[in-house]
C-alpha positions in Angstrom: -78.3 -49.4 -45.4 -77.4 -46.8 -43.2 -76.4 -44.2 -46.1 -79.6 -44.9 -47.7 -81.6 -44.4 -45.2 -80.0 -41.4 -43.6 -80.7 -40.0 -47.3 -84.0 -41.6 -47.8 -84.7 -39.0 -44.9 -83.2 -35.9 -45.8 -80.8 -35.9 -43.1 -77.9 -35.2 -45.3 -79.2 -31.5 -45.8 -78.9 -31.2 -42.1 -75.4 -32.5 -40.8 -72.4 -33.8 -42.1 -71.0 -38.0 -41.4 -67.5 -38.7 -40.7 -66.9 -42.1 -40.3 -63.4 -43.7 -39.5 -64.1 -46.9 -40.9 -65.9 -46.8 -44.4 -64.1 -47.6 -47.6 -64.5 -47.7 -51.2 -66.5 -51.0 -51.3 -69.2 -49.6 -48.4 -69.0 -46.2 -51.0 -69.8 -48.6 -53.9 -72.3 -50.0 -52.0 -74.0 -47.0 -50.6 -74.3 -45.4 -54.4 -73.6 -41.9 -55.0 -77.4 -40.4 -53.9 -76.6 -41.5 -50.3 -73.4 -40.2 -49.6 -74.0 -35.8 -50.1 -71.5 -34.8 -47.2 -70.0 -38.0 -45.9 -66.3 -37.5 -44.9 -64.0 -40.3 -43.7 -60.8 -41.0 -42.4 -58.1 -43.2 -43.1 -54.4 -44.3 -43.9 -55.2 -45.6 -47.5 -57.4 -44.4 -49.6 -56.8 -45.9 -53.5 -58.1 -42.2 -55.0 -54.4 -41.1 -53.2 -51.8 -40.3 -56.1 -48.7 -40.5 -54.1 -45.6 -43.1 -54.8 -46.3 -46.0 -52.4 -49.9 -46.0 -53.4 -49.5 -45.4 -57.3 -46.8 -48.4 -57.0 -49.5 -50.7 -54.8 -52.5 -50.1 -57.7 -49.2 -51.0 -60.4 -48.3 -54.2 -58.2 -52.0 -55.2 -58.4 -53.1 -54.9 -61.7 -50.0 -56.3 -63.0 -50.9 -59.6 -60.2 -54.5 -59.7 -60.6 -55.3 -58.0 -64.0 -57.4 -55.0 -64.8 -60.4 -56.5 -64.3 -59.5 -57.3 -60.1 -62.2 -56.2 -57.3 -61.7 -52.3 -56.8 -58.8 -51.6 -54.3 -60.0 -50.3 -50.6 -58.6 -48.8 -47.5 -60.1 -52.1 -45.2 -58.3 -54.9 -47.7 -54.8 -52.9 -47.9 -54.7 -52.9 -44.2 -55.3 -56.0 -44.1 -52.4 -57.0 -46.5 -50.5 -54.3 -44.6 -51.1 -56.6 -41.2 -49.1 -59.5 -43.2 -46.8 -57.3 -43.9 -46.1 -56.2 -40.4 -46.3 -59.6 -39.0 -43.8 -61.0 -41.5 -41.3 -58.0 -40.0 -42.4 -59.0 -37.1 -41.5 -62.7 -37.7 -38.3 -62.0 -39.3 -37.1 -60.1 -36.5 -37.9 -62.7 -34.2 -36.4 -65.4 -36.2 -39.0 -67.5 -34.7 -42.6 -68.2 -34.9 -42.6 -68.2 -30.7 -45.2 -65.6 -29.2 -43.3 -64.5 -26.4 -40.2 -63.4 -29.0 -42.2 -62.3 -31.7 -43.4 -59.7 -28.9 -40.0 -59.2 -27.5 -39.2 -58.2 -30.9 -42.3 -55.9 -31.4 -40.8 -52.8 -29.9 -39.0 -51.2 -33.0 -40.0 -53.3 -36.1 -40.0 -51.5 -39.6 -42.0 -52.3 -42.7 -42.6 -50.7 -46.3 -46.1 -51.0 -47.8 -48.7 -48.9 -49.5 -48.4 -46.3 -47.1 -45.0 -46.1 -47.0 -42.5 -46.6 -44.7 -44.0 -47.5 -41.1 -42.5 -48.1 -37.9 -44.2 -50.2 -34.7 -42.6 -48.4 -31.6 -44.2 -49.0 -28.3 -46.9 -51.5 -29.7 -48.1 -48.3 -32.4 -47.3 -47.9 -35.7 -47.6 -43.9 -36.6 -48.6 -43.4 -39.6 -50.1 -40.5 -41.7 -54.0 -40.2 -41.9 -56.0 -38.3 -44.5 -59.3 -36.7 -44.2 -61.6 -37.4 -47.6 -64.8 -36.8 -49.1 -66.9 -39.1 -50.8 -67.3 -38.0 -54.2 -69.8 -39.8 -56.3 -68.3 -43.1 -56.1 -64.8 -42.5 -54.7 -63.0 -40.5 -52.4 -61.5 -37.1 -52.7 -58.1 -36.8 -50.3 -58.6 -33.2 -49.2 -55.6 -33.4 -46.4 -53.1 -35.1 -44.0 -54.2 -34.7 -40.5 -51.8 -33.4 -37.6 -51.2 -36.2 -35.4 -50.8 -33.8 -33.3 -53.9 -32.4 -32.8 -54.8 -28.9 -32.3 -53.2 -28.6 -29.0 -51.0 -25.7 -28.2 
């Protein structure tokens, strides 16, 4: 609603959007007139040709068929949190709360995004900038996690 309206008004003509949580399905859902200069930011996005994500949309149809719901940045880190808890878990060796966060210090996992690491309760990760192009996203870079700072 908000991308329609903020179109519905012109406003699109007078600044750019960024936001850190919209993904494919809120794109679908917007529709292509309501999203002229609307950037986002993310760890996935499915319009990313790299290995780990080309081998996730492979994984997927070949499970749920070419005919599945579109694949989105909000539902692969979703599956990426089962993923991280079932490192988590294994590390552990138990399901008990105060060792599974024992264990959370320096826990590994490979998933869409590649190979991740939790170390100090953060997993670092790579995060892309994108456009919204009609009814996707177009990756146009990997941003420093370092900021601009000297």
């Amino acid at each position: 609603r908000f991308n329609r309206a903020f179109a519905a008004f012109g406003l699109q003509a007078r600044c750019l959007r960024l936001s850190t949580l919209m993904d494919e399905n809120m794109l679908m859902a917007s529709g292509p007139a309501a999203t002229e200069d609307l950037y986002s930011t993310a760890g996935f996005f499915a319009s990313l040709a790299n290995q780990d994500t080309l081998d996730f949309h492979g994984r997927y149809a070949a499970r749920y068929g070419l005919e599945a719901p579109a694949l989105g940045s909000l539902g692969e880190s979703c599956y990426e949190g089962v993923l991280l808890l079932a490192a988590l878990l294994r590390r552990a060796g138990t399901l008990d709360v105060s060792a599974i966060g024992a264990a959370a210090g320096a826990v590994s996992y490979e998933g869409p995004r590649g190979l991740l690491h939790l170390r100090d309760s953060h997993v670092r990760q790579r995060i892309y900038l994108a456009r919204a192009e009609g009814l996707d996203f177009d990756v146009l870079t990997e941003l420093d996690p370092r900021g601009s700072r000297p």
